[in-house]
N, C-alpha and C positions, 0 to 999 in steps of 0.2 A: 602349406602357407606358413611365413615366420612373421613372430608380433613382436611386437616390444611394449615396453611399459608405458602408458600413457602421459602426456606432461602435464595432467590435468589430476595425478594422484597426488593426495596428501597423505603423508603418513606423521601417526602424530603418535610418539610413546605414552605408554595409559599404564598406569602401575608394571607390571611385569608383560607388558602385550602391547599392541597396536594397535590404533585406529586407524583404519585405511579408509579413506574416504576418495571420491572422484569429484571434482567441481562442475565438470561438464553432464555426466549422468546421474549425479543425485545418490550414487551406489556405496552403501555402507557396511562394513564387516570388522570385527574384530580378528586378530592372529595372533599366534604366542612366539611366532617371527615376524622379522621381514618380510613383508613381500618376495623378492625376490631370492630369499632361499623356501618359501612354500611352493615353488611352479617344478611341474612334473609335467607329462606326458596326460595323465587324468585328471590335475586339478585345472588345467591350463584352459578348456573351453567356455568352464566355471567363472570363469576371469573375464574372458575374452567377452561373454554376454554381460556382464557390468561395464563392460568400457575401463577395466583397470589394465588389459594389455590391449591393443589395437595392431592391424593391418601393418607392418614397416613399412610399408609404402605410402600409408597414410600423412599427410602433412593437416595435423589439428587444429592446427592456428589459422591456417589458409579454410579451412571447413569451418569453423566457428565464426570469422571473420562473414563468411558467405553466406552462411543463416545468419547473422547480425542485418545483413545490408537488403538480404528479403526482407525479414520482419520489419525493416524503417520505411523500405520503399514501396512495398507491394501496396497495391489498393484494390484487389480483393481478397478479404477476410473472410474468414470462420466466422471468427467472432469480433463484430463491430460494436464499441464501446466507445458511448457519448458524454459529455460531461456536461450539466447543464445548470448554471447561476440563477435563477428566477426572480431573487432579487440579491441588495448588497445591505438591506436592511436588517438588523439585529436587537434583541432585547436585552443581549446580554452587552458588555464592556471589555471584554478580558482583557490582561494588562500583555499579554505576549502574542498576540493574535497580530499576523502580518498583515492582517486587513487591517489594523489601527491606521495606516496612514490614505487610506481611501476616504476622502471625501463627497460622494458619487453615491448616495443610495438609493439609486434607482431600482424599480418594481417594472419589471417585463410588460409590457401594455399585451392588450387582447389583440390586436393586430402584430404583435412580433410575436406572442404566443403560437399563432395560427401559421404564420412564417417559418419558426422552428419545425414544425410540425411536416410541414412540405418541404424543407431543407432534409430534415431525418429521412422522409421516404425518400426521396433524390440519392442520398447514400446511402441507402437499404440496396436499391435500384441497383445502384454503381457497382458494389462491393458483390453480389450476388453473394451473401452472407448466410450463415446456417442462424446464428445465435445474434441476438441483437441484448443487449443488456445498458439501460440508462442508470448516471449517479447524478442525485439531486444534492445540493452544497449551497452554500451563498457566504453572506451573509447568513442568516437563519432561514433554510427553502422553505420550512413552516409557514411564514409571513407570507406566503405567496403559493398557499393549497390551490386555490382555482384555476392557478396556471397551471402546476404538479399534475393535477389531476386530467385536466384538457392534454397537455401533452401525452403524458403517461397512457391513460386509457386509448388514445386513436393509434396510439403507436402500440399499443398492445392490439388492439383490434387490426389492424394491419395485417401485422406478425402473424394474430391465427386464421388469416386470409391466405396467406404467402406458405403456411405449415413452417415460419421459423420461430425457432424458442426464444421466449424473452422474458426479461425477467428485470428489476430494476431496483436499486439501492439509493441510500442517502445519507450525508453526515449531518447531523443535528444538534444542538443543546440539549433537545429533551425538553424543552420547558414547555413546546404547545404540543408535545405527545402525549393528549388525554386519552381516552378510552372515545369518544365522539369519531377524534381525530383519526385515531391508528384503523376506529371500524369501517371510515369511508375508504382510506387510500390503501388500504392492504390489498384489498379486492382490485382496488378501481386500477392500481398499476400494477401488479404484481410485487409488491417490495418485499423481497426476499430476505434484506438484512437494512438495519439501521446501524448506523455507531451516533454513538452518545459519550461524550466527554465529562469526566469529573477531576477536576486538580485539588480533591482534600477532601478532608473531613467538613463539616458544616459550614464553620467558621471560614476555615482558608477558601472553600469550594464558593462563596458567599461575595470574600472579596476579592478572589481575582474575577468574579461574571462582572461584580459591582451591580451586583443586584441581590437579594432573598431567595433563592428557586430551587436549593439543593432538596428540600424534602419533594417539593412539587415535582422533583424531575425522578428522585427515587420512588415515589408514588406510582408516577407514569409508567416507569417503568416493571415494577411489579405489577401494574393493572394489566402490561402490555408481553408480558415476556413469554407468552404460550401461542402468541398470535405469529409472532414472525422472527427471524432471528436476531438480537440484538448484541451487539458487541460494545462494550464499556471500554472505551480507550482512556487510561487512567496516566494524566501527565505528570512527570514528575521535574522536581525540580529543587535546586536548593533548598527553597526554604517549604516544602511539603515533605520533603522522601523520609520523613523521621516519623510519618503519620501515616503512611501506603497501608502498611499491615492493619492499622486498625481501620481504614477505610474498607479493605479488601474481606475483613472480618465482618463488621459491620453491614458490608450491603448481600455476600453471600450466607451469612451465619443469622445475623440477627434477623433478615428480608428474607431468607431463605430463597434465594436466588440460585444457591451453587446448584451448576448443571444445567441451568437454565436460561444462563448470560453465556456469554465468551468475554474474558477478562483480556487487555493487553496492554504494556507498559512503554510510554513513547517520551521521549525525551523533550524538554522544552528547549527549544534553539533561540540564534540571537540570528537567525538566516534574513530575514527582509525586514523585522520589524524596526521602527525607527524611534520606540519607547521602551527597546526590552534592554536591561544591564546585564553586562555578562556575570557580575556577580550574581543574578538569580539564577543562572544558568551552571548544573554540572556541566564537566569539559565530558567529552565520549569515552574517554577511559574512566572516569569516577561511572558516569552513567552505565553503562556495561557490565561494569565487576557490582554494581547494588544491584538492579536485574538478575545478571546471574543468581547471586546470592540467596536473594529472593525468590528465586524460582525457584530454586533447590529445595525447598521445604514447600513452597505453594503447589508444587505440579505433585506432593504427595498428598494433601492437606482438603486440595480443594479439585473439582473435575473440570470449574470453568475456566483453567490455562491448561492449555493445549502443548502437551509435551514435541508436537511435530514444527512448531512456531521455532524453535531451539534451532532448527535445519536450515541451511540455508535455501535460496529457492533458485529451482531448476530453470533457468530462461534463458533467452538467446539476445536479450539487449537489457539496459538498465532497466526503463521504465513506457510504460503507453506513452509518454509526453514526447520523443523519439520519433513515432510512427504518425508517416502523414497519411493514414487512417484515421488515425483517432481527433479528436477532436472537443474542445473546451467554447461552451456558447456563453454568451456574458449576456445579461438583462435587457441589451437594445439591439442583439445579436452580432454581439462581435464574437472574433472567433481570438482564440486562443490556444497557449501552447504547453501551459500551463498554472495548476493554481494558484501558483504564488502569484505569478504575472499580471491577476487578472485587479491588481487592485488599481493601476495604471492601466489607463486607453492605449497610452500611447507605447504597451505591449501587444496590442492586440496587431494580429499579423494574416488580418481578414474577416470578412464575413458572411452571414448565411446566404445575401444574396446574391453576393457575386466572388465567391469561393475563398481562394486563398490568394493574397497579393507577391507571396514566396518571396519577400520581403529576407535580406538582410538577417535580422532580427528572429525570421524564424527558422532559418537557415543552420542560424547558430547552434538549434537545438539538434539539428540535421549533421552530426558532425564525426571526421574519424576521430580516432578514439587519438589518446596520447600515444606518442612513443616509445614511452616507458614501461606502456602496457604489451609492446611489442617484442617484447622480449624471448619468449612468450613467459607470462607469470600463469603459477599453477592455480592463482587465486584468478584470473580473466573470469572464466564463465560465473561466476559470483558475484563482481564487481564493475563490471564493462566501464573501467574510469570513473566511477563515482558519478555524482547528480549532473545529468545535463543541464540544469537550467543555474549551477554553482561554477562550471565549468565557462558556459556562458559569459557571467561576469569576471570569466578570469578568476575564479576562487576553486580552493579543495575543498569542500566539505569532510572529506576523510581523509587521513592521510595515509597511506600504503601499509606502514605499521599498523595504524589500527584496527587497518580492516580484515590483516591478517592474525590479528591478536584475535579478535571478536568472534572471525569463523572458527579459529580452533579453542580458544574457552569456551564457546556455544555448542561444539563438536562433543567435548569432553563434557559439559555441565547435560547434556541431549546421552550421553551412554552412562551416565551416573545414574540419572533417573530411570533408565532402561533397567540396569542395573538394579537398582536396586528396588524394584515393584517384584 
């Protein structure tokens, strides 16, 4: 059989050597040549099982393209992932929260609770699924435990009717995660992981909620961080990123947290909000090179960043919002395509009781890729066109530089730390 090189390898010069990496298989290796003066007759099957030479017969763009369009279209799943709003109600204010222009905070009534709930089993039904896994979001899902929990539990008890695994998440404040709270719904849904948002130290973290709760929420969290897995999504943003360290100090050193959280750093956008200034906002190349930066000493320093976060990730499409599987419920049971969308009705593109309307509007999300990703680029399996729902509005969220600047500094700043442990 004769191979050839994949169009999916990156090779990126690293001091005196190579980082060879593949975008389609995820396969990593350092060389003190090129590629292609290391292939011999015995290195050559060594390669061949990473995906860094393939089949010549093979055409990889035509193959990635075709797992892209299962993974969008198929409706039966492995793994069936629900997204569910309980309410649009919040304690907090934050000044870059894309919900700010949602005026709608509405609480899921006990009759659309109970509706959800027979909409879920319906696509359990459908999908003939192994894994069933729920995310709870809103507004603040806290504000709305009785629902949480109603759904959560019958759908877990389903699941170990049916022998399928489930298991379910949420994004939160933190501010109603007391030790009361965490003790009922840990059990009652299975909540596997929480993320919890902090943008600062006291002060700043104080006045972007526009409320008091930063101790109350660090509290929670230390009462709560041996019960289930919690991930601190720590935003950064112009006027915080000069404070990250000591926040990142303070909640793992002084709280004694490290090892016990998962830390991770997300950039504040100007994507839907209609109060956020781009002046609080890093641009993606300031944003990326402080990350970086800051990893490079944090992923030796501290155990709760994850030096495999650095990688990029192995997938056959952008994102779940894509797949008309998945699926996004709003408070009166509309259906959605995703989160940003959901702060407007009039994105909703269906609902639980009478499915999907396959509306236009949701279609959009349903889309081939650009043409210039046609190429084929060696960054494709990484990238599938950037956010579908940016793409949608006619916008880039990334630009094609970026995203290949970001994977190879992430590449290089990901074998430094290897490197040097």
């Amino acid at each position: 059989m004769k191979y050839k090189p994949s169009i999916f390898n990156l090779e990126i010069p690293y001091k005196n050597q190579y980082i060879l990496y593949n975008t389609y298989s995820g396969a990593l290796c350092i060389l003190d040549k090129s590629l292609t003066d290391c292939i011999n007759e015995e290195t050559i099957g060594t390669y061949v099982k990473q995906g860094f030479f393939v089949d010549e017969r093979l055409n990889e763009l035509n193959r990635l393209l075709i797992e892209r369009n299962r993974e969008l279209y198929t409706t039966r799943v492995r793994n069936l992932h629900i997204e569910i709003a309980p309410t649009m109600k919040c304690q907090a204010h934050c000044w870059y929260c894309f919900e700010s222009s949602c005026h709608e905070r509405c609480t899921m009534s006990h009759n659309t609770t109970q509706d959800v709930v027979n909409y879920i089993v319906n696509r359990i039904n459908m999908t003939q699924c192994e894994r069933v896994s729920l995310l709870f979001f809103g507004g603040e899902p806290l504000l709305a435990i009785d629902q949480i929990i109603s759904i959560g539990s019958e759908i877990r008890k389903i699941c170990q009717e049916k022998d399928i695994h489930f298991y379910s998440e949420m994004i939160s404040n933190g501010i109603a995660f007391n030790n009361t709270v965490a003790d009922s719904i840990i059990p009652a849904i299975s909540l596997s992981r929480i993320q919890i948002t902090f943008d600062g130290m006291r002060e700043t973290h104080n006045y972007s909620k526009g409320i008091q709760c930063f101790d109350k929420v660090v509290d929670n969290i230390v009462a709560n961080a041996t019960k289930t897995n919690i991930s601190i999504r720590i935003n950064v943003s112009s006027n915080n990123k000069d404070e990250i360290d000591k926040l990142v100090d303070y909640l793992l050193v002084e709280k004694k947290l490290d090892g016990k959280v998962r830390i991770y750093l997300a950039r504040v956008d100007d994507l839907d909000s209609c109060e956020i200034s781009k002046d609080d906002c890093l641009d993606n190349f300031s944003f990326f090179e402080f990350r970086n930066e800051f990893l490079k000493y944090a992923i030796k320093k501290y155990k709760s960043f994850k030096i495999n976060d650095l990688l990029p990730n192995v997938k056959r499409n952008y994102c779940g919002y894509e797949k008309i599987s998945q699926m996004l419920i709003g408070p009166e049971g509309e259906l959605y395509r995703c989160q940003r969308s959901i702060l407007d009705k009039n994105n909703s593109i269906g609902d639980i009781y009478n499915g999907s309307f396959y509306t236009n509007n949701e279609l959009a999300y349903i889309r081939d890729l650009p043409l210039e990703c046609m190429i084929p680029c060696r960054f494709l399996p990484a990238c599938f066109g950037g956010c579908p729902n940016e793409r949608k509005k006619g916008n880039k969220q990334f630009s094609c530089d970026l995203i290949k600047s970001k994977i190879i500094n992430d590449l290089i700043a990901y074998v430094d730390a290897v490197m040097s442990k």
